[in-house]
PDB file with one MODEL, atoms N, CA, C and O in Angstrom:
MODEL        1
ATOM      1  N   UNK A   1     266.980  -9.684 -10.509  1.00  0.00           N
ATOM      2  CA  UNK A   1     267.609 -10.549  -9.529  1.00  0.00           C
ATOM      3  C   UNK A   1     266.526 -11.328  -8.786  1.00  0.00           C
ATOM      4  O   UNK A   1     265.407 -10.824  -8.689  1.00  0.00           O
ATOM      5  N   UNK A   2     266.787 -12.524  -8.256  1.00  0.00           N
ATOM      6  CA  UNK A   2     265.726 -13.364  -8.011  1.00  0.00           C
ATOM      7  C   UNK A   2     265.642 -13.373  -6.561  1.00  0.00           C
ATOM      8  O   UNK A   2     266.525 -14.151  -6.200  1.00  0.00           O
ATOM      9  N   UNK A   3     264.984 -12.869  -5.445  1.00  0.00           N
ATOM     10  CA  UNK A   3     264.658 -13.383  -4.471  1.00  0.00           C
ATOM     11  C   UNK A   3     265.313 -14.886  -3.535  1.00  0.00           C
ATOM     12  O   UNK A   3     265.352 -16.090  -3.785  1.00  0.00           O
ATOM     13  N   UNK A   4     265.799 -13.938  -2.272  1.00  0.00           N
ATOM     14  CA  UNK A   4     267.012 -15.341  -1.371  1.00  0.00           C
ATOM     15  C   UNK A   4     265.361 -16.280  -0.916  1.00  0.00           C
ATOM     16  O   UNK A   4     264.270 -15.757  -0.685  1.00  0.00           O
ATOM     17  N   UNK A   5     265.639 -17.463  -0.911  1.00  0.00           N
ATOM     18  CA  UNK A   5     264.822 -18.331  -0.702  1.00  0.00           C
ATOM     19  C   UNK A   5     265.215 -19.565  -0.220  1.00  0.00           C
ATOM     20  O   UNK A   5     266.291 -20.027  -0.599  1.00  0.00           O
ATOM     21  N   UNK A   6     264.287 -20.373   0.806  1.00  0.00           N
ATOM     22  CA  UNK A   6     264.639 -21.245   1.436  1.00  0.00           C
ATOM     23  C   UNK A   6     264.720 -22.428   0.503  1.00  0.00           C
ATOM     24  O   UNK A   6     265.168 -22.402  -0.643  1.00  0.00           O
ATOM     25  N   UNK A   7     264.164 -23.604   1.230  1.00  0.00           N
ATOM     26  CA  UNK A   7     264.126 -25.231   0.300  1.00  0.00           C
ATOM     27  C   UNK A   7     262.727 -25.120  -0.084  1.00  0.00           C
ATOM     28  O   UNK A   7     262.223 -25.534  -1.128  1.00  0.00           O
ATOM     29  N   UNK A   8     262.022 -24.367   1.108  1.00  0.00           N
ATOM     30  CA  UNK A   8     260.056 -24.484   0.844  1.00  0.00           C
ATOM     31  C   UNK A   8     260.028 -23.321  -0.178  1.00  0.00           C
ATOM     32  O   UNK A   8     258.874 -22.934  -0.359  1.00  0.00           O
ATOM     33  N   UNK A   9     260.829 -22.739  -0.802  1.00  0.00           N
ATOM     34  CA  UNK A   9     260.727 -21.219  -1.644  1.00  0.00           C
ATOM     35  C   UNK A   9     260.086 -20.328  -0.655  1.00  0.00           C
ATOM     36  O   UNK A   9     259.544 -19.563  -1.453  1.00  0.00           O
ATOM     37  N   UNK A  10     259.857 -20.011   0.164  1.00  0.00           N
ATOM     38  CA  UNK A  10     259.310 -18.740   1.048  1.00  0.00           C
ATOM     39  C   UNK A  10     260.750 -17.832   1.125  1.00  0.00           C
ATOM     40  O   UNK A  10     261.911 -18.240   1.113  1.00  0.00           O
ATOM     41  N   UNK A  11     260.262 -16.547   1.203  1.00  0.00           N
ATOM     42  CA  UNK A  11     261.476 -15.494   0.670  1.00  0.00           C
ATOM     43  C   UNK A  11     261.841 -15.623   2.374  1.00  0.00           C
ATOM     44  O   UNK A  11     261.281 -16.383   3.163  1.00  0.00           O
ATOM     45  N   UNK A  12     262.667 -14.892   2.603  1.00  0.00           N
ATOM     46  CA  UNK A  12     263.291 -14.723   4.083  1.00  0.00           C
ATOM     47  C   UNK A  12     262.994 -13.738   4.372  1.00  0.00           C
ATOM     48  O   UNK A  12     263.751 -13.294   5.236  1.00  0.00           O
ATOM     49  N   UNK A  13     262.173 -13.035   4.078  1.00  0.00           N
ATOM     50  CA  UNK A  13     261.824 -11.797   4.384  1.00  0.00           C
ATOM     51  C   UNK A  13     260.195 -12.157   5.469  1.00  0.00           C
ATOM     52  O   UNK A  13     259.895 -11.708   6.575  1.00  0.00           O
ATOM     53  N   UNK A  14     259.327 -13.276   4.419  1.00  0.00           N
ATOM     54  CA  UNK A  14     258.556 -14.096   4.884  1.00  0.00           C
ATOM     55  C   UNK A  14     258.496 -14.517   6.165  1.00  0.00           C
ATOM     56  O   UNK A  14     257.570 -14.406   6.970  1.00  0.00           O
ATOM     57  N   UNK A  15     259.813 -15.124   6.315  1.00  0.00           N
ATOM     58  CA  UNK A  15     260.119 -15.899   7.249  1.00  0.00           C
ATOM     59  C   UNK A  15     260.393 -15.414   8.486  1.00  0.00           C
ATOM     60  O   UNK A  15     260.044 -15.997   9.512  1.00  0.00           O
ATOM     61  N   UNK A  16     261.052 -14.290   8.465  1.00  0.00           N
ATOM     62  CA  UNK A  16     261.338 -13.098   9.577  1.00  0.00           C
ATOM     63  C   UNK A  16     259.840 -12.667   9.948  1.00  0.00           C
ATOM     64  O   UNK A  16     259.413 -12.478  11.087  1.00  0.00           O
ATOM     65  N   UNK A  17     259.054 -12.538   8.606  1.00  0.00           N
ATOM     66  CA  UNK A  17     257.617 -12.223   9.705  1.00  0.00           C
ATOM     67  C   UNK A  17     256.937 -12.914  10.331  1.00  0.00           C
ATOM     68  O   UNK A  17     256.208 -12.573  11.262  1.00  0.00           O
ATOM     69  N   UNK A  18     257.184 -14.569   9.647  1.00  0.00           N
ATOM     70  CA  UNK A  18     256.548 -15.067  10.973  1.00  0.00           C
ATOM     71  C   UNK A  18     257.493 -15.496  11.606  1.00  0.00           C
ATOM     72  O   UNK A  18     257.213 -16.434  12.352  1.00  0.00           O
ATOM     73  N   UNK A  19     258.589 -15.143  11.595  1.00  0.00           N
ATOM     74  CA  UNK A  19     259.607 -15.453  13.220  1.00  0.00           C
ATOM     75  C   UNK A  19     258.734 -14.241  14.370  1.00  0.00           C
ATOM     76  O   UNK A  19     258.538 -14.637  15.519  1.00  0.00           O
ATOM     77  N   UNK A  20     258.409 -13.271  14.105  1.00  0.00           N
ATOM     78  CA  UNK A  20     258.247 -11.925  14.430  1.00  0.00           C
ATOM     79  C   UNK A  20     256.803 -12.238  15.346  1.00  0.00           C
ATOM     80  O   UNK A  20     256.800 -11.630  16.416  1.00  0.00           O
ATOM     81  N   UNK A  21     255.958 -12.829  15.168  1.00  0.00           N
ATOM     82  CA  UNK A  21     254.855 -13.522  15.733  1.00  0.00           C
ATOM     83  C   UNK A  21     255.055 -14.431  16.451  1.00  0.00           C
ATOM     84  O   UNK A  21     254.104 -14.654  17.200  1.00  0.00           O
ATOM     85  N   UNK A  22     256.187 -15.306  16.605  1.00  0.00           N
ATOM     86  CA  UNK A  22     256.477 -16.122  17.816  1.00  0.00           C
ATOM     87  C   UNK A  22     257.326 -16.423  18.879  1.00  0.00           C
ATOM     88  O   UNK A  22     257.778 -17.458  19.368  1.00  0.00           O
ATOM     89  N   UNK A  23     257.452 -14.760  19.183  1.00  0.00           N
ATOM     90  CA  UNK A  23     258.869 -14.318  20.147  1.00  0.00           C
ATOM     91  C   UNK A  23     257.890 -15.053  21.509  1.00  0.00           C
ATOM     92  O   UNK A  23     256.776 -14.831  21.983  1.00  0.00           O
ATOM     93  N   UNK A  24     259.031 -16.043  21.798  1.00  0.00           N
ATOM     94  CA  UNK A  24     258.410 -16.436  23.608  1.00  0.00           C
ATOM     95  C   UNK A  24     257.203 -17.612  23.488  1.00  0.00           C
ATOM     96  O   UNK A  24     256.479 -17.887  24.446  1.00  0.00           O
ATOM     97  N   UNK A  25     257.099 -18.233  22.231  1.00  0.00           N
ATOM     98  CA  UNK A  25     256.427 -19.173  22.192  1.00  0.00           C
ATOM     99  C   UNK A  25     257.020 -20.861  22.315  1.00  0.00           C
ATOM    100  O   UNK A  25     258.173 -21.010  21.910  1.00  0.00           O
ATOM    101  N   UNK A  26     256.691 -21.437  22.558  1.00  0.00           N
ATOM    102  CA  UNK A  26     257.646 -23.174  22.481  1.00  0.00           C
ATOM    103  C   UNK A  26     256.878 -23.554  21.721  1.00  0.00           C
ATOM    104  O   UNK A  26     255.859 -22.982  21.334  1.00  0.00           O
ATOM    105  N   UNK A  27     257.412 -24.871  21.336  1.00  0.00           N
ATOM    106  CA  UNK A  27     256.666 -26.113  20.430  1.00  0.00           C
ATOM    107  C   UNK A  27     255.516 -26.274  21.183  1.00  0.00           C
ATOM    108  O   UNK A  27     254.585 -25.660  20.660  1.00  0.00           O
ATOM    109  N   UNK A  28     255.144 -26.958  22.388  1.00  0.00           N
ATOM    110  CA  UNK A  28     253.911 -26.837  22.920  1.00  0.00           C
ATOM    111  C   UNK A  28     252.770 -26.261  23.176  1.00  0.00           C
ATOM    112  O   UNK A  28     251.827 -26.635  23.874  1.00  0.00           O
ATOM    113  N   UNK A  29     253.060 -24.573  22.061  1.00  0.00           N
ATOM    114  CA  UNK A  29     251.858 -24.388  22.387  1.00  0.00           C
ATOM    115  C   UNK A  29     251.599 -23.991  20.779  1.00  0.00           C
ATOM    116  O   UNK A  29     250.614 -23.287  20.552  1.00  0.00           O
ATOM    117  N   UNK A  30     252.342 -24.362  19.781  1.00  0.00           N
ATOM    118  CA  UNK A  30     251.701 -24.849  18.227  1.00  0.00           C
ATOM    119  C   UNK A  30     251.843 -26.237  17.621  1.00  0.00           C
ATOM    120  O   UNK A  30     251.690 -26.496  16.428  1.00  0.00           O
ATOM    121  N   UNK A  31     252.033 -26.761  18.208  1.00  0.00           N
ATOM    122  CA  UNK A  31     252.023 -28.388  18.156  1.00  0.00           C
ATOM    123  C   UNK A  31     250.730 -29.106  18.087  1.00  0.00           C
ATOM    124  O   UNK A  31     249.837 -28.824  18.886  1.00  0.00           O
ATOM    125  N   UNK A  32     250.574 -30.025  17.171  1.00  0.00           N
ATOM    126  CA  UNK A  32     249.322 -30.648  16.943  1.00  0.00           C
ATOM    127  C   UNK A  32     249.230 -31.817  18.187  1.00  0.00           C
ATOM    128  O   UNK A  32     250.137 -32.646  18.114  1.00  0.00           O
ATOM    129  N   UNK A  33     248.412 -31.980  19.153  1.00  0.00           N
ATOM    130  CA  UNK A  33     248.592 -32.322  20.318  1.00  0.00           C
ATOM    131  C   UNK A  33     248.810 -34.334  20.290  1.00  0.00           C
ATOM    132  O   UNK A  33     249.566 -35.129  20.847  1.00  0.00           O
ATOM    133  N   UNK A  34     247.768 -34.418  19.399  1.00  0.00           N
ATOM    134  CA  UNK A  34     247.241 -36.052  18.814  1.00  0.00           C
ATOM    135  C   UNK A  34     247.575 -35.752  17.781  1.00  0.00           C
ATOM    136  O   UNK A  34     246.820 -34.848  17.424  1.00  0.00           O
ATOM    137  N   UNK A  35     248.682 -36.080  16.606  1.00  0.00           N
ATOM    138  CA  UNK A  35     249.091 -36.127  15.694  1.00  0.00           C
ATOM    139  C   UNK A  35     248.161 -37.156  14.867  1.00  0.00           C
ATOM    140  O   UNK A  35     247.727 -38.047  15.597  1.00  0.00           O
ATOM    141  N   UNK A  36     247.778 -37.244  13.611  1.00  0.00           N
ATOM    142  CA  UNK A  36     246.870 -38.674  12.745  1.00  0.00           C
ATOM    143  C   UNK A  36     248.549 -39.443  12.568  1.00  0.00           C
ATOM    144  O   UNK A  36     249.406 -38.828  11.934  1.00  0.00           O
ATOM    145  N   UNK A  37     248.764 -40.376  12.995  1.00  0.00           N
ATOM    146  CA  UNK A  37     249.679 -41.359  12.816  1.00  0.00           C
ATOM    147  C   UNK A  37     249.063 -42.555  11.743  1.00  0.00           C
ATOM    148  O   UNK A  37     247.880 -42.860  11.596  1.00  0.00           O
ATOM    149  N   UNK A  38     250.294 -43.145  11.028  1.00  0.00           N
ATOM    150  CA  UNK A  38     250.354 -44.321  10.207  1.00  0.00           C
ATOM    151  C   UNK A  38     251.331 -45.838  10.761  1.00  0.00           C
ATOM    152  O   UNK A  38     252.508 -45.788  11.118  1.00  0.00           O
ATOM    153  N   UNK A  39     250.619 -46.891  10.715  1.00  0.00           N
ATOM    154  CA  UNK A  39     251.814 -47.837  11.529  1.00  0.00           C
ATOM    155  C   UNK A  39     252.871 -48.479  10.288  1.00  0.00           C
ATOM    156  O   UNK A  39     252.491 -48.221   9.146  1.00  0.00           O
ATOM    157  N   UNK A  40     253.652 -48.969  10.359  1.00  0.00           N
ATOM    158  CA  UNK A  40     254.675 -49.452   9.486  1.00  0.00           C
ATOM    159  C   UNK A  40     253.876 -50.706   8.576  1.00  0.00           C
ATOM    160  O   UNK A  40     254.172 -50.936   7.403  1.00  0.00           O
ATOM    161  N   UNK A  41     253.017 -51.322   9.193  1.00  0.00           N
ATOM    162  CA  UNK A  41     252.150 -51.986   8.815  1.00  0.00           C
ATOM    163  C   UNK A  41     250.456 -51.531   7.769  1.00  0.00           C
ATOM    164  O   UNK A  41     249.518 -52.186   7.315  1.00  0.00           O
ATOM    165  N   UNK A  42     250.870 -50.001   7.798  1.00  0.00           N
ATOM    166  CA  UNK A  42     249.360 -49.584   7.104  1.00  0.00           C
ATOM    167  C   UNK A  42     249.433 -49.957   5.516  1.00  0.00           C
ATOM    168  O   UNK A  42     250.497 -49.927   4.896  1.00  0.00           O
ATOM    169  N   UNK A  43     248.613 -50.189   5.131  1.00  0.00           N
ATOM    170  CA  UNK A  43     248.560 -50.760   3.922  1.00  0.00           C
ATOM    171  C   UNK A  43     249.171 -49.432   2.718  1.00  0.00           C
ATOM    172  O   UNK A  43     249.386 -48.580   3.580  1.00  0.00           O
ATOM    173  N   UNK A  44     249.441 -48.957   1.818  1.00  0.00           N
ATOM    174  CA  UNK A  44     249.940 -47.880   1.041  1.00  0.00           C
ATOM    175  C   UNK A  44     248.891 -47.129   0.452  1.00  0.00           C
ATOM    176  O   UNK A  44     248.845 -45.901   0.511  1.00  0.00           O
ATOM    177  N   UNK A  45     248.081 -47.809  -0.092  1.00  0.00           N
ATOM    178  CA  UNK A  45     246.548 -47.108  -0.455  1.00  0.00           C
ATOM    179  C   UNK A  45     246.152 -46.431   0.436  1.00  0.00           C
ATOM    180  O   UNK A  45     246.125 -45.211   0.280  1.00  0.00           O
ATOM    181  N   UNK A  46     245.718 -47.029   1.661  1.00  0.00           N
ATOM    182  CA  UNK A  46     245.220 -46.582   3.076  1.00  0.00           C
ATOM    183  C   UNK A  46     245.755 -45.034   3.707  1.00  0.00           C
ATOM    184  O   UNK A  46     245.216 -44.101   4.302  1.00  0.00           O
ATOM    185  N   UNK A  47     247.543 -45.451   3.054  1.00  0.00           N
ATOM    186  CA  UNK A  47     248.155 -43.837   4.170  1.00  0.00           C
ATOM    187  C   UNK A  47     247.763 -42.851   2.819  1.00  0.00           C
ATOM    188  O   UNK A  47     247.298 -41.744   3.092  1.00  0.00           O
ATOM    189  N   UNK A  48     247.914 -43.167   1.550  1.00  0.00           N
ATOM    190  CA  UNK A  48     247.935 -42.585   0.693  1.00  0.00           C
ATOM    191  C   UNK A  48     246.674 -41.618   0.399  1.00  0.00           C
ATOM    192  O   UNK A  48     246.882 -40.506  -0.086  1.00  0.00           O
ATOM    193  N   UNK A  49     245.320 -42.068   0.707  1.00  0.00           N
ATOM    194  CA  UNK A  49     244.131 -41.795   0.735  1.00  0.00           C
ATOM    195  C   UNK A  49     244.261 -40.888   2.137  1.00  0.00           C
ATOM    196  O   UNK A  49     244.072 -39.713   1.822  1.00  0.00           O
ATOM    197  N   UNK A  50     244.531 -41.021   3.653  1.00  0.00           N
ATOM    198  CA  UNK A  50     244.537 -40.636   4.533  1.00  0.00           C
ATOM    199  C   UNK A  50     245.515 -39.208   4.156  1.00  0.00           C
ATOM    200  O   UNK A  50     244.957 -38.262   4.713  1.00  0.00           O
ATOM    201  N   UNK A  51     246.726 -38.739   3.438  1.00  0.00           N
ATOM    202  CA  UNK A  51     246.474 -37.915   2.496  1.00  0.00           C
ATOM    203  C   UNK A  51     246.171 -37.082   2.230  1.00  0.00           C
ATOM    204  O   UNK A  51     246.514 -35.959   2.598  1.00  0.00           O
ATOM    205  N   UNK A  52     245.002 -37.601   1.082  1.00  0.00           N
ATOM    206  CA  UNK A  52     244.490 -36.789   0.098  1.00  0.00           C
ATOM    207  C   UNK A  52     242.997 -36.557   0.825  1.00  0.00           C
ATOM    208  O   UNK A  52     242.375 -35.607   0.349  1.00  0.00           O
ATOM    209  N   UNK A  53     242.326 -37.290   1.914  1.00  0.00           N
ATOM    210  CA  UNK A  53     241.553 -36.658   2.080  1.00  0.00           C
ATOM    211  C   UNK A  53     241.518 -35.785   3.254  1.00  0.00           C
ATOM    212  O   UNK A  53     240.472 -35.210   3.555  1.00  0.00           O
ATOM    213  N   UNK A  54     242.504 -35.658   3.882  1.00  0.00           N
ATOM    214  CA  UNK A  54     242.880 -34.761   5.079  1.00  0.00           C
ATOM    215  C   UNK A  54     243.502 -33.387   4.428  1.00  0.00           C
ATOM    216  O   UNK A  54     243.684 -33.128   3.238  1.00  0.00           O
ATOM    217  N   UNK A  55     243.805 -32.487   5.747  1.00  0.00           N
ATOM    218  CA  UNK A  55     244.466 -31.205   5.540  1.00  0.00           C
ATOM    219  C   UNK A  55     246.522 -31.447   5.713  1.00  0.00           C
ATOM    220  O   UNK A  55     247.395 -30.579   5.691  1.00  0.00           O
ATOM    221  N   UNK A  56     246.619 -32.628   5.836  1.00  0.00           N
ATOM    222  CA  UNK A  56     248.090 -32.617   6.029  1.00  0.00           C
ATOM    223  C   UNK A  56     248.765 -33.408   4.397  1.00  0.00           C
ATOM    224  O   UNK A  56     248.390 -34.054   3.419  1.00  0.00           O
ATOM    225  N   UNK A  57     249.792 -32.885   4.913  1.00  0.00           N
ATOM    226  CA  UNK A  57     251.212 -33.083   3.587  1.00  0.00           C
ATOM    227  C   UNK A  57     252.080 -34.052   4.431  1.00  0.00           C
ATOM    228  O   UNK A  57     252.949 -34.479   3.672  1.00  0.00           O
ATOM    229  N   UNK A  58     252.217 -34.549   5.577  1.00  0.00           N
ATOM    230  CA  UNK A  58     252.898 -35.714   5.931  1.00  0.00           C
ATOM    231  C   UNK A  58     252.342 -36.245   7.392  1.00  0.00           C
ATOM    232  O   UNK A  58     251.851 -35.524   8.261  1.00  0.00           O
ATOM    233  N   UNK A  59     252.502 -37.454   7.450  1.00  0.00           N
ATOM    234  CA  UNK A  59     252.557 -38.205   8.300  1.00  0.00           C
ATOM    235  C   UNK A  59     253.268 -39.065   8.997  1.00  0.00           C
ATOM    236  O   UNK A  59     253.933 -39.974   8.499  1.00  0.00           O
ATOM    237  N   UNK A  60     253.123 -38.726  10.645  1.00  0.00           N
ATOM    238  CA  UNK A  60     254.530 -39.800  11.314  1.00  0.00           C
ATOM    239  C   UNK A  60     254.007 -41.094  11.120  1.00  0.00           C
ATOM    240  O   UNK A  60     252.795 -41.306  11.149  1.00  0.00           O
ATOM    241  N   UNK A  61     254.925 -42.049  10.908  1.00  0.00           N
ATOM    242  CA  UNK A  61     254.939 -43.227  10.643  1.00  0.00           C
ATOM    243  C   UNK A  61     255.977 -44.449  11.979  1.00  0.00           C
ATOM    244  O   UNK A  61     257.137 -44.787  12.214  1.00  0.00           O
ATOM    245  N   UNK A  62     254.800 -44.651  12.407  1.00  0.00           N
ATOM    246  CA  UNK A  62     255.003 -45.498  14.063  1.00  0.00           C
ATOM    247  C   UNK A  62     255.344 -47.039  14.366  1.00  0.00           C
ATOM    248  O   UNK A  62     254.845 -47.786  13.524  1.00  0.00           O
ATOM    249  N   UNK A  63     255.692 -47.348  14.843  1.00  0.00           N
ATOM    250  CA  UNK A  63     256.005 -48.964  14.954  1.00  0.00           C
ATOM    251  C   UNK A  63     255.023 -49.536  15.718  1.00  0.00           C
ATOM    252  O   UNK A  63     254.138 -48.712  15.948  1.00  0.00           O
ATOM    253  N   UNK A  64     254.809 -50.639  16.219  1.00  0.00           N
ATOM    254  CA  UNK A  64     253.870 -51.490  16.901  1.00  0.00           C
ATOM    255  C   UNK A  64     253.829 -50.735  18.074  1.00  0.00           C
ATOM    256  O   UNK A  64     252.760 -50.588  18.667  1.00  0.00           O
ATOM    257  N   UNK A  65     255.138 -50.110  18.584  1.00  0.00           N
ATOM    258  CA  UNK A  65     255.449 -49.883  19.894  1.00  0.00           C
ATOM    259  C   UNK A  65     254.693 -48.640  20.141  1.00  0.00           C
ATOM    260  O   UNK A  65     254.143 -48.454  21.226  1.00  0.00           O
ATOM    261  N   UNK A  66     254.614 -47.325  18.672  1.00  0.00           N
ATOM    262  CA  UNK A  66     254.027 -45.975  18.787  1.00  0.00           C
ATOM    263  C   UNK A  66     255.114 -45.534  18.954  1.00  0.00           C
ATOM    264  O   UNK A  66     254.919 -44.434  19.471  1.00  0.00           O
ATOM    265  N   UNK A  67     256.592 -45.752  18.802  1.00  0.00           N
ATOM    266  CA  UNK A  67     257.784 -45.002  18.463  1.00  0.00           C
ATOM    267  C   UNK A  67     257.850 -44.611  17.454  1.00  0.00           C
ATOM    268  O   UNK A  67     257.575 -45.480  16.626  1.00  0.00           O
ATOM    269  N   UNK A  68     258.166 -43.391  16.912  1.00  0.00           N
ATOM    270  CA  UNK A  68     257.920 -42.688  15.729  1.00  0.00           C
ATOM    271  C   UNK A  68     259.295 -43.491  14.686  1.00  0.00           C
ATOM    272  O   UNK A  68     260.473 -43.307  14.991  1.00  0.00           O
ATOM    273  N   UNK A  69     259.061 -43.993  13.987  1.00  0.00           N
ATOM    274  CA  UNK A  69     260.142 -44.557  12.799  1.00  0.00           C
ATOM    275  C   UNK A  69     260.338 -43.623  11.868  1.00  0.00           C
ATOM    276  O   UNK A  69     261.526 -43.391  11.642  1.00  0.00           O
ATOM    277  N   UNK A  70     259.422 -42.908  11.151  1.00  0.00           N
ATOM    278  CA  UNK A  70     259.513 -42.174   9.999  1.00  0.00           C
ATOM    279  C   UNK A  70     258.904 -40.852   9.741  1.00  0.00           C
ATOM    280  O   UNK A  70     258.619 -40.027  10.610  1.00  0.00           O
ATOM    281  N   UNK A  71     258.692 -40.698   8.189  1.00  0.00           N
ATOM    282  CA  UNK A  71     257.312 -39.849   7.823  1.00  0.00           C
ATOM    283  C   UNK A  71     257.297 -40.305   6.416  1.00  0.00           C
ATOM    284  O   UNK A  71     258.185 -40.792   5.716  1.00  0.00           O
ATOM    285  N   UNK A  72     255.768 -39.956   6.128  1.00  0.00           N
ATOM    286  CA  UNK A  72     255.598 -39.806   4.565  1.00  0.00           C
ATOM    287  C   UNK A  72     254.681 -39.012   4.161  1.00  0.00           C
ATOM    288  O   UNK A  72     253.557 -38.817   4.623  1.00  0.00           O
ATOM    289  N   UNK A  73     255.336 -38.443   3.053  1.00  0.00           N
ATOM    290  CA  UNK A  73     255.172 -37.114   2.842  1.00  0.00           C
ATOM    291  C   UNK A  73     253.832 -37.225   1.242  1.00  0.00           C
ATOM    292  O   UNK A  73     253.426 -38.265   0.725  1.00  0.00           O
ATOM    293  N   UNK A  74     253.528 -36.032   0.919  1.00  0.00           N
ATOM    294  CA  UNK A  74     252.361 -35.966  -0.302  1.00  0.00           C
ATOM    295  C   UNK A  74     253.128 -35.468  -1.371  1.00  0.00           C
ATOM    296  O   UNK A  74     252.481 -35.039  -2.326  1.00  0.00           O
ATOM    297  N   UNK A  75     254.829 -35.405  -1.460  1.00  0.00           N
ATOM    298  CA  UNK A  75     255.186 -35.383  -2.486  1.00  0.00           C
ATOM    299  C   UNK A  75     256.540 -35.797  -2.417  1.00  0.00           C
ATOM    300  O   UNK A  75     257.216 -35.870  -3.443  1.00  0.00           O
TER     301      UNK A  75
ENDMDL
END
């Protein structure tokens, strides 16, 4: 029988342990404070490379204004 699993495949068993590590914590205090943002205007090479040579799998994607419009993701 195959293991209950989310959309990311992590078992729920997983998931309970790290629920279990953040009793009494908020978003504010694991939140990346300065996020690396992309503007609607970044060229596609540019976010694409920004990427592959960083530690992240997506990026918010901002308007002129710095209102968050989107994301794009590394897969």
């Amino acid at each position: 029988m195959f293991p209950e699993v989310d959309s990311t495949w992590k078992t729920f068993r997983e998931i309970q342990r790290l629920l279990s590590k953040t009793s009494g914590k908020v978003i504010g205090d694991v939140m990346t404070p300065s996020p690396l943002v992309v503007r609607e205007t970044t060229n596609l090479d540019a976010a694409a490379r920004l990427l592959l040579e960083t530690k992240y799998h997506r990026l918010p994607v901002v308007d002129s204004a710095g209102k968050l419009v989107g994301m794009i993701t590394r897969g």
